[in-house]
N, C-alpha and C positions, 0 to 999 in steps of 0.2 A: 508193184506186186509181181510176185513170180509166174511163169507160166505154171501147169500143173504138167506133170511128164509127159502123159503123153502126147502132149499139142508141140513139144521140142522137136526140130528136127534135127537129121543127123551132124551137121555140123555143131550144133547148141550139146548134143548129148555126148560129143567127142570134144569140147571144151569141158563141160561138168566133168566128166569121168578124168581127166588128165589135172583140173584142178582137184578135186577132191584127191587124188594119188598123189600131188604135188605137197597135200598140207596134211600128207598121213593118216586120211579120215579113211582110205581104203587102200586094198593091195589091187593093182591093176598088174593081172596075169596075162590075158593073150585076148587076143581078135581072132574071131571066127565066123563064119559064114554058113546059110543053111539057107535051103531056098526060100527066096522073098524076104529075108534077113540077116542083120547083120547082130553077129553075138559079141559082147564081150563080158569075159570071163573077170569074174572078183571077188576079193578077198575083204571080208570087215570082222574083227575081232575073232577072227582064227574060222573063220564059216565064211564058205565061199558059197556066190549070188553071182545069178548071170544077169545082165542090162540089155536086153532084146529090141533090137528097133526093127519096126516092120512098116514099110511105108505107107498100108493100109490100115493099120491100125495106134502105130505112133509107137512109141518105148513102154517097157515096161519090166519092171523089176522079178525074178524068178528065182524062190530061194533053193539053195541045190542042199545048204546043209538048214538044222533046223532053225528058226528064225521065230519071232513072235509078231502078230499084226501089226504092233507097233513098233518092232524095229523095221518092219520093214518099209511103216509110214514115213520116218524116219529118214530112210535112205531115200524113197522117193522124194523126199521134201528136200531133202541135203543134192539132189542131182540138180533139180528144179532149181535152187537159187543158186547155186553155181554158174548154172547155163547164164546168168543175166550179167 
């Protein structure tokens, strides 16, 4: 069984994000930082979502263009068994 996102850590959630970019399920844009966090910036069917990991709170998906609950269940579920 997969972990659920935010129990990943940062190595688990920079495997996900490079496999799912590897098999086209997302556009992986750029790496960014902000305090107490690392961002990375992406891309899934033309709507870009940022992947937040914060070490007190674990990862978490943030949509920047519109998205629906279930896409974005979606994408946490597609991060989540990646990681494994």
């Amino acid at each position: 069984m997969a972990a659920k996102l935010h129990e990943l850590d940062l190595a688990q959630l920079e495997t996900a994000i490079a496999a799912l970019h590897r098999r086209g399920r997302i556009e992986f844009l750029q790496r960014g930082m902000m305090p107490e966090a690392d961002v990375f910036l992406c891309r899934s069917g033309g709507r870009r979502f940022n992947v937040k990991f914060d070490l007190a709170y674990g990862a978490q998906v943030d949509a920047v263009d519109a998205f629906s609950r279930q896409e974005l269940a979606e994408l946490e579920q597609a991060l989540s068994e990646a990681a494994a």
